[in-house]
CHARMM internal coordinates of N, CA and C (Angstrom, degrees):
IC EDIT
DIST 1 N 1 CA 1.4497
DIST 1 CA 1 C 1.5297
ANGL 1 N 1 CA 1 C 110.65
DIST 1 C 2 N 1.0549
ANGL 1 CA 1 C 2 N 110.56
DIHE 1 N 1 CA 1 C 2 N -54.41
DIST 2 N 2 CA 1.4770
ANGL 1 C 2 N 2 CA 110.02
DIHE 1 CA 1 C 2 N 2 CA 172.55
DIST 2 CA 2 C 1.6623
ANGL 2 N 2 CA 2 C 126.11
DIHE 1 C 2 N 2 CA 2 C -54.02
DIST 2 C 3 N 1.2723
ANGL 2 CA 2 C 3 N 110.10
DIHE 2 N 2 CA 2 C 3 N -48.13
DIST 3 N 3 CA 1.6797
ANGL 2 C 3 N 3 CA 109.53
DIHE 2 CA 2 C 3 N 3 CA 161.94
DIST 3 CA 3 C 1.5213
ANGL 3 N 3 CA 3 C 113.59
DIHE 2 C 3 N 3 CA 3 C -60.38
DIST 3 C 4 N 1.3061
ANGL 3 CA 3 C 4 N 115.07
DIHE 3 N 3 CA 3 C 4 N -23.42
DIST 4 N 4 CA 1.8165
ANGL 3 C 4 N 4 CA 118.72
DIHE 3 CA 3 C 4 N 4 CA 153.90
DIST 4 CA 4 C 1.7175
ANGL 4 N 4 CA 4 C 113.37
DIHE 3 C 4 N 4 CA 4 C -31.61
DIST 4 C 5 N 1.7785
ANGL 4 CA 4 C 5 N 79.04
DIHE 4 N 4 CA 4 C 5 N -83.24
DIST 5 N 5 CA 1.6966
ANGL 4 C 5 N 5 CA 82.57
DIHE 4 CA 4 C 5 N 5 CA -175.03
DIST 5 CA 5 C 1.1420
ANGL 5 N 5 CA 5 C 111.20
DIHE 4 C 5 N 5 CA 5 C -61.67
DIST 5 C 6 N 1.2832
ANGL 5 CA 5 C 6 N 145.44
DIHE 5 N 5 CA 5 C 6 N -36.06
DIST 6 N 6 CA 1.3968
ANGL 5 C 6 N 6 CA 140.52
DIHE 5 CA 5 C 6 N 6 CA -179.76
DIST 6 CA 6 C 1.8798
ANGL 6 N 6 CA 6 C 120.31
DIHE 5 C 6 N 6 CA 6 C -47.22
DIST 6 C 7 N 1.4361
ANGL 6 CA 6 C 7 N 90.16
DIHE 6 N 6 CA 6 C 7 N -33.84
DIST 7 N 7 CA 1.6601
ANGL 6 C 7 N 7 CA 94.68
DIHE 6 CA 6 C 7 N 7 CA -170.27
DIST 7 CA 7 C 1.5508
ANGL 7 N 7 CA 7 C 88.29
DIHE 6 C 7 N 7 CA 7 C -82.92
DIST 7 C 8 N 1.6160
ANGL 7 CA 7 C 8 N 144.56
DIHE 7 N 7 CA 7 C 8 N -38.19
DIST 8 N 8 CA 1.0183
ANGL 7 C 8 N 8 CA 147.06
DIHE 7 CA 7 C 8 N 8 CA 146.85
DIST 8 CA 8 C 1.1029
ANGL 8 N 8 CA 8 C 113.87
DIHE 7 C 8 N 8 CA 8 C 14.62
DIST 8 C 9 N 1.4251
ANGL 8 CA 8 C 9 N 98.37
DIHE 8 N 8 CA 8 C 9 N -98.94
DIST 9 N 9 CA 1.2572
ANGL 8 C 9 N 9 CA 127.62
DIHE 8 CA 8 C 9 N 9 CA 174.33
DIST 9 CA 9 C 1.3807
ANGL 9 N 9 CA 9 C 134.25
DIHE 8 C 9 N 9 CA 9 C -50.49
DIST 9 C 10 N 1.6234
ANGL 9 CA 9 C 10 N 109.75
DIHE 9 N 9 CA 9 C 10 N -21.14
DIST 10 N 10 CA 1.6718
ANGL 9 C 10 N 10 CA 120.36
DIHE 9 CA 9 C 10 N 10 CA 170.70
DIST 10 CA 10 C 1.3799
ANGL 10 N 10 CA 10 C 96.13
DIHE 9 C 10 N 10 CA 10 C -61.61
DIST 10 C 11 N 1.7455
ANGL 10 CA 10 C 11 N 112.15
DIHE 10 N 10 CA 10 C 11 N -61.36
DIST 11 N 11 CA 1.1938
ANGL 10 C 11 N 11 CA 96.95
DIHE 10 CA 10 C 11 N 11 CA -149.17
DIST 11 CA 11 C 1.6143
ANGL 11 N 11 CA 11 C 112.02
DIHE 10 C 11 N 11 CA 11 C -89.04
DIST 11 C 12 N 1.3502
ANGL 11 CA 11 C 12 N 111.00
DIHE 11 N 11 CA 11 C 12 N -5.35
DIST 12 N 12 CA 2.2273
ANGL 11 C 12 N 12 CA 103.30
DIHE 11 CA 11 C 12 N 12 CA 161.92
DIST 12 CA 12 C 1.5281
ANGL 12 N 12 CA 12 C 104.85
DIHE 11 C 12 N 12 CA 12 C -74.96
DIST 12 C 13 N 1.1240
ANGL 12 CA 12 C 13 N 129.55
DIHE 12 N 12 CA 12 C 13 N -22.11
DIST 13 N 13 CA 1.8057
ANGL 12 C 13 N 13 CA 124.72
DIHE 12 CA 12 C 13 N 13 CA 145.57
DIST 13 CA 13 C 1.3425
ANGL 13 N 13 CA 13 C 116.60
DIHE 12 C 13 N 13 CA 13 C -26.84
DIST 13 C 14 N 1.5255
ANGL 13 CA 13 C 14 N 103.08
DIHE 13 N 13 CA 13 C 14 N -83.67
DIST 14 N 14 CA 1.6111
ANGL 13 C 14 N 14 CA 137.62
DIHE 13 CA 13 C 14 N 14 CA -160.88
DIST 14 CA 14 C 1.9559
ANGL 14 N 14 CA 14 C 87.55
DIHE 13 C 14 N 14 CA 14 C -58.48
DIST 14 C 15 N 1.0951
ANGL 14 CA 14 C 15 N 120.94
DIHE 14 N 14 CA 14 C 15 N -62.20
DIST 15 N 15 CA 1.3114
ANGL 14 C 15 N 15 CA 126.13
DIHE 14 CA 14 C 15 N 15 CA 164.13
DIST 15 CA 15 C 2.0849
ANGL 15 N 15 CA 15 C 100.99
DIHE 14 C 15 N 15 CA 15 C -22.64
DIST 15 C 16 N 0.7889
ANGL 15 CA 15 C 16 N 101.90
DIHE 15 N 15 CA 15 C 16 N -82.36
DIST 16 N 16 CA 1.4068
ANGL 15 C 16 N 16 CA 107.15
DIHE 15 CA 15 C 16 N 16 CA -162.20
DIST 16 CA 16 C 1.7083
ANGL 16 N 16 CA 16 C 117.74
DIHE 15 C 16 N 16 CA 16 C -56.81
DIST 16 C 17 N 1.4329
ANGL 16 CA 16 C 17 N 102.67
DIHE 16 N 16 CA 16 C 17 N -23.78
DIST 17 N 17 CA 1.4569
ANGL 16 C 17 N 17 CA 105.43
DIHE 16 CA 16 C 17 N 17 CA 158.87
DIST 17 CA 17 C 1.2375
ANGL 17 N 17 CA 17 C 155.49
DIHE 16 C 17 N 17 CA 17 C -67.95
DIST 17 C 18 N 0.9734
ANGL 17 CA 17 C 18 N 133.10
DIHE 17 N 17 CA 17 C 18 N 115.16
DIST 18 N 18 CA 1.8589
ANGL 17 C 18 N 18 CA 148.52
DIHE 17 CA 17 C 18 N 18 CA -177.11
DIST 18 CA 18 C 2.0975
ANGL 18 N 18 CA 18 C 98.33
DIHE 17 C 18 N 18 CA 18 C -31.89
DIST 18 C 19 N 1.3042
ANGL 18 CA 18 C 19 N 131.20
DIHE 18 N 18 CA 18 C 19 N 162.65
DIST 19 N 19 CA 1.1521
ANGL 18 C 19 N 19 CA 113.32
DIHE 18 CA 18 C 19 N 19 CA 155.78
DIST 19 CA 19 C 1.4301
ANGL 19 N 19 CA 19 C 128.85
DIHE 18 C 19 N 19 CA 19 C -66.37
DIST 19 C 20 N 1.0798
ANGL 19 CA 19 C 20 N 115.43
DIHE 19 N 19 CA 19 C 20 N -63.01
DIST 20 N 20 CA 1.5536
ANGL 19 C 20 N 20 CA 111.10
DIHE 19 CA 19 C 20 N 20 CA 172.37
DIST 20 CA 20 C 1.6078
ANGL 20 N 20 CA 20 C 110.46
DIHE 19 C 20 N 20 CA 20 C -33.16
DIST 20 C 21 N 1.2878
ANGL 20 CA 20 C 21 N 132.07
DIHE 20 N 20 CA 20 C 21 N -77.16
DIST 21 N 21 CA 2.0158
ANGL 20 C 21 N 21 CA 111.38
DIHE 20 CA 20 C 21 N 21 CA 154.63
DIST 21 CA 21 C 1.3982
ANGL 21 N 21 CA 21 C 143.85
DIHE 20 C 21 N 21 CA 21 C -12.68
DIST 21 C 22 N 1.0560
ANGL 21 CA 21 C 22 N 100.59
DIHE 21 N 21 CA 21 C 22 N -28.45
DIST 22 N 22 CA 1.3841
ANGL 21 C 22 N 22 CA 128.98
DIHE 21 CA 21 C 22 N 22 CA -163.12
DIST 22 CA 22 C 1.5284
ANGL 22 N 22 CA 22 C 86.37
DIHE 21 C 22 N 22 CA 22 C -87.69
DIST 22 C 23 N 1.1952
ANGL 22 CA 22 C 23 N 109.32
DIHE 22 N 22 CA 22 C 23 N -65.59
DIST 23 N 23 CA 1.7129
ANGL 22 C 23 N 23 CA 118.49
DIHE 22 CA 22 C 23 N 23 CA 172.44
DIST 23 CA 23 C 1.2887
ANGL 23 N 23 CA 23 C 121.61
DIHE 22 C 23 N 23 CA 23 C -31.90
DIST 23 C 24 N 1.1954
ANGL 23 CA 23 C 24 N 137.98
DIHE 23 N 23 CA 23 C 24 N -22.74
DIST 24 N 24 CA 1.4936
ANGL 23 C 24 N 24 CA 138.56
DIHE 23 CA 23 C 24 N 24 CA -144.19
DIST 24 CA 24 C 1.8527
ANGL 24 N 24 CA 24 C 104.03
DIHE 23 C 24 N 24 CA 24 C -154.24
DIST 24 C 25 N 1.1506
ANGL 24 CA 24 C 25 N 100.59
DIHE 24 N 24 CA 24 C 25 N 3.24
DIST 25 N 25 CA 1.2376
ANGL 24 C 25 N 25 CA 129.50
DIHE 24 CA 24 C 25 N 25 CA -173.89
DIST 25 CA 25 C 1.2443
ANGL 25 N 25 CA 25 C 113.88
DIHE 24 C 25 N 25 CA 25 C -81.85
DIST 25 C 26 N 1.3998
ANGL 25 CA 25 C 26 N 127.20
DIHE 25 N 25 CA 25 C 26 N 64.16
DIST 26 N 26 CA 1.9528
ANGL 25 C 26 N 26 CA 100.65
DIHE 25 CA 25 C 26 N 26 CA -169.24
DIST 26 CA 26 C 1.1490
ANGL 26 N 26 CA 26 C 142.55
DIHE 25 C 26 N 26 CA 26 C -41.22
DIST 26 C 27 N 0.9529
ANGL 26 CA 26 C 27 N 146.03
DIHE 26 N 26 CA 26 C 27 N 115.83
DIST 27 N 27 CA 1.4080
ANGL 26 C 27 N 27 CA 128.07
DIHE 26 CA 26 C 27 N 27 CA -174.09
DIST 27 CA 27 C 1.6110
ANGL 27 N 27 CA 27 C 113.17
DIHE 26 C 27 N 27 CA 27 C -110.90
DIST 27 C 28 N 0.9160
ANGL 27 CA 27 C 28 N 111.69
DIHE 27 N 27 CA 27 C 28 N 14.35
DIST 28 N 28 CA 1.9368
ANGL 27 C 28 N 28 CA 114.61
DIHE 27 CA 27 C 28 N 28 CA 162.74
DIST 28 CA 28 C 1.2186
ANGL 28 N 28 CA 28 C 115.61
DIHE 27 C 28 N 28 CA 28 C -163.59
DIST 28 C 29 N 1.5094
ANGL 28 CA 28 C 29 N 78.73
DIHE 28 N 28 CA 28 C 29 N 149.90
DIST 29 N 29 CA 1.7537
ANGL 28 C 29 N 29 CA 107.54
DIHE 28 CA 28 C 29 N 29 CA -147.30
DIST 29 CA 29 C 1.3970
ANGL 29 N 29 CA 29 C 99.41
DIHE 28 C 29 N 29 CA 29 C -126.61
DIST 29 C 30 N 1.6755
ANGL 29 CA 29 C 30 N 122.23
DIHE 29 N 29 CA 29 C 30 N 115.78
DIST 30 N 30 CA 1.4036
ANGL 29 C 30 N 30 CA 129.72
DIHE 29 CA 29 C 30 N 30 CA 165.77
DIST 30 CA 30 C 1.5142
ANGL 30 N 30 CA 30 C 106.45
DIHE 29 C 30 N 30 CA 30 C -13.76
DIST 30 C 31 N 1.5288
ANGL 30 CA 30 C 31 N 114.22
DIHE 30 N 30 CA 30 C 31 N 135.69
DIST 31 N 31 CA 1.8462
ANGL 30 C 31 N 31 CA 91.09
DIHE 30 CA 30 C 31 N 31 CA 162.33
DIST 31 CA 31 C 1.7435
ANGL 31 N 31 CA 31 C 92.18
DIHE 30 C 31 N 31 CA 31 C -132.01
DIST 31 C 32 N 1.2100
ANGL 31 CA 31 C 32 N 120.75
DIHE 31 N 31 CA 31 C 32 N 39.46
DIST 32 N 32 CA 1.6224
ANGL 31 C 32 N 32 CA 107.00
DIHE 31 CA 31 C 32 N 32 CA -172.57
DIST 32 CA 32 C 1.6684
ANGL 32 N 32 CA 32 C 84.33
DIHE 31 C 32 N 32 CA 32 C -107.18
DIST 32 C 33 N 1.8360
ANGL 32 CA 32 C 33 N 102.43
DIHE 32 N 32 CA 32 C 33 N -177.21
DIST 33 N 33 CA 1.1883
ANGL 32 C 33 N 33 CA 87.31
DIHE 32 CA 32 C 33 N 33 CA -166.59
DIST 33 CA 33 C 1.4998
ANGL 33 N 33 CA 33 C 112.55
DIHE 32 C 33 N 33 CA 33 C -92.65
DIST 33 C 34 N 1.2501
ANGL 33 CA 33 C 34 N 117.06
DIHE 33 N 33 CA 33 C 34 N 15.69
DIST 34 N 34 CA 1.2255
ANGL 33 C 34 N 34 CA 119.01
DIHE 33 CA 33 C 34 N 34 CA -176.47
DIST 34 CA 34 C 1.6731
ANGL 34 N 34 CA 34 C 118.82
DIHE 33 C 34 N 34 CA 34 C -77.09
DIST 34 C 35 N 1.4331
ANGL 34 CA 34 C 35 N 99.63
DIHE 34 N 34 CA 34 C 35 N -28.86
DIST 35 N 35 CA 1.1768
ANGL 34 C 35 N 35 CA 111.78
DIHE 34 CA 34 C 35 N 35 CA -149.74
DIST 35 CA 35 C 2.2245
ANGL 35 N 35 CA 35 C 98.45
DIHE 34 C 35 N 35 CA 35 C -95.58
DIST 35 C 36 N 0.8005
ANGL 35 CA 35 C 36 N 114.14
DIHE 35 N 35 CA 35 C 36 N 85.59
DIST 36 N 36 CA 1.6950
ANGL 35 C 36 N 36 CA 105.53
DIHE 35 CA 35 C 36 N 36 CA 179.75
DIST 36 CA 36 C 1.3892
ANGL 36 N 36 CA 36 C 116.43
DIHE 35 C 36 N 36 CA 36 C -51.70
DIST 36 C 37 N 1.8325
ANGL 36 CA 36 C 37 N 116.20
DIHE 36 N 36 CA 36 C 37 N 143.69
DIST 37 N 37 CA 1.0585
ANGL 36 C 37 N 37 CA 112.89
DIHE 36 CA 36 C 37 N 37 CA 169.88
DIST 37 CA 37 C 1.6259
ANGL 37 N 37 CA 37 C 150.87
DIHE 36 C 37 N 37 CA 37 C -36.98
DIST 37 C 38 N 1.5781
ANGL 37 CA 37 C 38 N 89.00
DIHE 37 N 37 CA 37 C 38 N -16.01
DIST 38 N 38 CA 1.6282
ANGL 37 C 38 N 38 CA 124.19
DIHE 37 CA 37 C 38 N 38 CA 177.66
DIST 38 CA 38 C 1.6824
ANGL 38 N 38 CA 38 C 112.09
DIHE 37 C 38 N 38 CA 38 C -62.62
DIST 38 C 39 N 1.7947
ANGL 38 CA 38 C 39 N 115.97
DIHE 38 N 38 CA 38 C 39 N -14.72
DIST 39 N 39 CA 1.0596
ANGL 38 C 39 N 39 CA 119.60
DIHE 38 CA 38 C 39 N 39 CA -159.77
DIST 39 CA 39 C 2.1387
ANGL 39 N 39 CA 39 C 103.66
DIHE 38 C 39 N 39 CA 39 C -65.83
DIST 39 C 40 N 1.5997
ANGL 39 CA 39 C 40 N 100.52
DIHE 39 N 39 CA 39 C 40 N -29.19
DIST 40 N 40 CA 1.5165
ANGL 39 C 40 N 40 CA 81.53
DIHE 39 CA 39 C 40 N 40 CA 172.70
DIST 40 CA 40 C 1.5358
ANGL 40 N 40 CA 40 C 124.37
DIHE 39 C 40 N 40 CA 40 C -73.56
DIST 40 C 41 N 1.1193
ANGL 40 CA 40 C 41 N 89.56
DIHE 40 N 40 CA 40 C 41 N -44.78
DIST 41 N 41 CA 1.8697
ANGL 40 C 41 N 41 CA 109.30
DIHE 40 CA 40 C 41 N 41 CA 179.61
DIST 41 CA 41 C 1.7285
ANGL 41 N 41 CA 41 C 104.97
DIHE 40 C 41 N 41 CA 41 C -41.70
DIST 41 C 42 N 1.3391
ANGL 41 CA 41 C 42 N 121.62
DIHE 41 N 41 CA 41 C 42 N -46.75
DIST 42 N 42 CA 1.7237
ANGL 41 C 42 N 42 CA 112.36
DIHE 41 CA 41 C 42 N 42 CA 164.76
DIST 42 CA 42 C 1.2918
ANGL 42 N 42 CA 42 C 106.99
DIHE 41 C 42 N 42 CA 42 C -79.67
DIST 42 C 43 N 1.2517
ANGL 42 CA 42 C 43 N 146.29
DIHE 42 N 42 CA 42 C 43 N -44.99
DIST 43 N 43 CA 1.3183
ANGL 42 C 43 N 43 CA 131.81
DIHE 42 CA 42 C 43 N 43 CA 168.15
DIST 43 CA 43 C 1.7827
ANGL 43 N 43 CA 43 C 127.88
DIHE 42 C 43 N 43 CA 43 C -20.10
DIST 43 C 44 N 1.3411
ANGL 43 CA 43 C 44 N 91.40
DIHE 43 N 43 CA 43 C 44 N -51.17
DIST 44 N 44 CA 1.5682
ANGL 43 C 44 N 44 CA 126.44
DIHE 43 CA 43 C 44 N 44 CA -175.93
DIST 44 CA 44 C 1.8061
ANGL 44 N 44 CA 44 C 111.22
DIHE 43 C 44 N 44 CA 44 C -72.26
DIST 44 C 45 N 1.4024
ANGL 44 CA 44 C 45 N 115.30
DIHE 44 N 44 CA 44 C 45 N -48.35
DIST 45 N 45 CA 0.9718
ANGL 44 C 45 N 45 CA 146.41
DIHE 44 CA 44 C 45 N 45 CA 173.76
DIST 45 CA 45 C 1.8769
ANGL 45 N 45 CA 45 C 106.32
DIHE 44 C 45 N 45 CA 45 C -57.24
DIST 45 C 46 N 1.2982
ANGL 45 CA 45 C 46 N 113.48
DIHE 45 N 45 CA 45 C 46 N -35.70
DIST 46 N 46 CA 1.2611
ANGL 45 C 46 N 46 CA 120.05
DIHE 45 CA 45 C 46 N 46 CA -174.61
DIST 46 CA 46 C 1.3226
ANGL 46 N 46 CA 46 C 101.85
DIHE 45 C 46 N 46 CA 46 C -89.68
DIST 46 C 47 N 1.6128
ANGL 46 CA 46 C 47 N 125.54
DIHE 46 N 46 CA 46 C 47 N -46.77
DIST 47 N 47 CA 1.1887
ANGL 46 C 47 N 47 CA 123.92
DIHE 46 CA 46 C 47 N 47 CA -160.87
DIST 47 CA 47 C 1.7292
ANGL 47 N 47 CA 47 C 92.68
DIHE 46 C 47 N 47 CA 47 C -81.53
DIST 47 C 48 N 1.3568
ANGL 47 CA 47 C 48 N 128.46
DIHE 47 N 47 CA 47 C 48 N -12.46
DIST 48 N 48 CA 1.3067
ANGL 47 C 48 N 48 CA 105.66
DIHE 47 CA 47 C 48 N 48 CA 171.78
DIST 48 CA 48 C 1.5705
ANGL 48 N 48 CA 48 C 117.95
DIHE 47 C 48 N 48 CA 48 C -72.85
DIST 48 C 49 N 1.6053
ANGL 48 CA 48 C 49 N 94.81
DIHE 48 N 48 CA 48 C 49 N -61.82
DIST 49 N 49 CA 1.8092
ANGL 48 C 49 N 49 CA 93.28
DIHE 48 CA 48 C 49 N 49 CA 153.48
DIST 49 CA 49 C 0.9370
ANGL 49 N 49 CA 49 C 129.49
DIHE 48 C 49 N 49 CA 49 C -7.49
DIST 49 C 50 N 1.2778
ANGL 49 CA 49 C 50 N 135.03
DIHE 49 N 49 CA 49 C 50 N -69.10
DIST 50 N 50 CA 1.5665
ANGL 49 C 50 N 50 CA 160.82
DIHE 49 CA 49 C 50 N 50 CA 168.05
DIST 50 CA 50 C 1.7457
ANGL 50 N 50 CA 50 C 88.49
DIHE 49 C 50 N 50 CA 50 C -29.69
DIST 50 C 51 N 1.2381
ANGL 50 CA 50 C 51 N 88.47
DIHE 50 N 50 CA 50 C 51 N -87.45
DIST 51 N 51 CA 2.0284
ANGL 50 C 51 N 51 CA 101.51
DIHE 50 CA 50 C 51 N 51 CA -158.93
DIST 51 CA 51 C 1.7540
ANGL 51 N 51 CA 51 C 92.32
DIHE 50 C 51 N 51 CA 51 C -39.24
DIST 51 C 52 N 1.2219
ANGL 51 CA 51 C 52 N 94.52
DIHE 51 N 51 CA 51 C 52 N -48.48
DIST 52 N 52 CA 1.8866
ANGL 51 C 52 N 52 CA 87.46
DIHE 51 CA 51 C 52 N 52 CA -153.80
DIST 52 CA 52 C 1.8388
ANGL 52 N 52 CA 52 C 100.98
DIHE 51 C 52 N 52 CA 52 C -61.42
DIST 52 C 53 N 1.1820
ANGL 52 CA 52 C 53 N 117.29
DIHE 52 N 52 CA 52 C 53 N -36.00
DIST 53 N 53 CA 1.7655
ANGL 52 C 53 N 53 CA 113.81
DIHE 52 CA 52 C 53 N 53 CA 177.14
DIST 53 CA 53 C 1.4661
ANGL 53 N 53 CA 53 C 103.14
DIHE 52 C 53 N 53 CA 53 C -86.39
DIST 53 C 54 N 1.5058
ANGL 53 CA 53 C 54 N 141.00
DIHE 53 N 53 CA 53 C 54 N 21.13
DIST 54 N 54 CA 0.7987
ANGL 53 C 54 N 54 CA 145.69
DIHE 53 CA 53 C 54 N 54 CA 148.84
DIST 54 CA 54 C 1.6987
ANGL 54 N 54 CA 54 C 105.51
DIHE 53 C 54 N 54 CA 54 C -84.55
DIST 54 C 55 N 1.5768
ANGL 54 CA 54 C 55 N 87.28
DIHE 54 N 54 CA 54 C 55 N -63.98
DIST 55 N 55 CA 1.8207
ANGL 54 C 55 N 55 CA 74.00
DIHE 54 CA 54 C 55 N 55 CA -175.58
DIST 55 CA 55 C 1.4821
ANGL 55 N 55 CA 55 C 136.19
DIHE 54 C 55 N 55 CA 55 C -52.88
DIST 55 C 56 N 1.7483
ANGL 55 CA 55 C 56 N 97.19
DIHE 55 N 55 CA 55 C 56 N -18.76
DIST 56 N 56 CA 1.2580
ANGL 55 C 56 N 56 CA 103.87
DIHE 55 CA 55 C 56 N 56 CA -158.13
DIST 56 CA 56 C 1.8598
ANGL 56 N 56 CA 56 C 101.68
DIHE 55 C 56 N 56 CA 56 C -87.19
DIST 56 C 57 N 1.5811
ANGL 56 CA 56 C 57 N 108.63
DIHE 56 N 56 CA 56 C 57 N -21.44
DIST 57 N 57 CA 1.4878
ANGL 56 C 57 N 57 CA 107.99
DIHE 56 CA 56 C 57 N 57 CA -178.73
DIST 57 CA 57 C 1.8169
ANGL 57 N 57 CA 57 C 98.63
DIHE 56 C 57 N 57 CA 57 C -71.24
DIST 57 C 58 N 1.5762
ANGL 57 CA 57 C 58 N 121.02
DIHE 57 N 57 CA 57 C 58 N -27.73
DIST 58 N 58 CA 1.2928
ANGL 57 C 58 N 58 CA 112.58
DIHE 57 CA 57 C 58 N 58 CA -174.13
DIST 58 CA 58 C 1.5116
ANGL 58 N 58 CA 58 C 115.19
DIHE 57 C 58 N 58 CA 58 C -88.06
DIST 58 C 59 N 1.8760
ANGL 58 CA 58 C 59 N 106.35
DIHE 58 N 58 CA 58 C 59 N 24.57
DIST 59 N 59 CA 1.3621
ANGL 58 C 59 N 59 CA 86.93
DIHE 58 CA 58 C 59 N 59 CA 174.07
DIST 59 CA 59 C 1.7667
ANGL 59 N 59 CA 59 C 117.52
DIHE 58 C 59 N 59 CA 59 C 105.93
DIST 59 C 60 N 1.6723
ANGL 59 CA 59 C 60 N 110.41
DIHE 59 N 59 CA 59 C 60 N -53.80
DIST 60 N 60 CA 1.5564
ANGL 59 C 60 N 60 CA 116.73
DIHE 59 CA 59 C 60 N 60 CA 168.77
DIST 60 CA 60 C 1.7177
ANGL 60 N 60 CA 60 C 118.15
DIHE 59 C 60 N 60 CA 60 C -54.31
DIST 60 C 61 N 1.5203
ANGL 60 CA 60 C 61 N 107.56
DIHE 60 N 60 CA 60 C 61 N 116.41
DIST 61 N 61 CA 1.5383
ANGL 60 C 61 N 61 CA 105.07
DIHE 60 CA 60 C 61 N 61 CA 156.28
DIST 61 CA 61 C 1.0306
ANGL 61 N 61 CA 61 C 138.13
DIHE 60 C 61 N 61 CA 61 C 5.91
DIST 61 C 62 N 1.4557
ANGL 61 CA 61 C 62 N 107.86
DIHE 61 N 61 CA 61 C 62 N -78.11
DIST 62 N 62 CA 1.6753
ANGL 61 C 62 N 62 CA 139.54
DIHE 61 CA 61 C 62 N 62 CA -121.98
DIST 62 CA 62 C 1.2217
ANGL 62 N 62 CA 62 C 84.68
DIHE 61 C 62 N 62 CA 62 C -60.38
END
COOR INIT
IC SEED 1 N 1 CA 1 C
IC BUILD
């Protein structure tokens, strides 16, 4: 039930997103049992990583 609402909720997300969002957007999520629900949350976590040593080689603060 809970991976119910979860897929739910991906896609009234995915709904609300522009394409380029949509892009960067995960849309699958391990479901064996190896794999913990956490698998987007580091996904996400990396691609921020990413942007922020991106920004920072182009110069941006943040």
């Amino acid at each position: 039930m809970t991976m119910a609402i979860y897929d739910q909720s991906k896609g009234r997300i995915r709904a609300m997103l522009n394409d380029e969002q949509k892009k960067k957007y995960s849309a699958d999520v391990p479901r064996d049992d190896l794999a913990p629900a956490q698998a987007d949350l580091k996904h996400w976590m990396g691609l921020q990583e990413s942007k922020r040593r991106q920004d920072q080689a182009e110069g941006d603060p943040k």
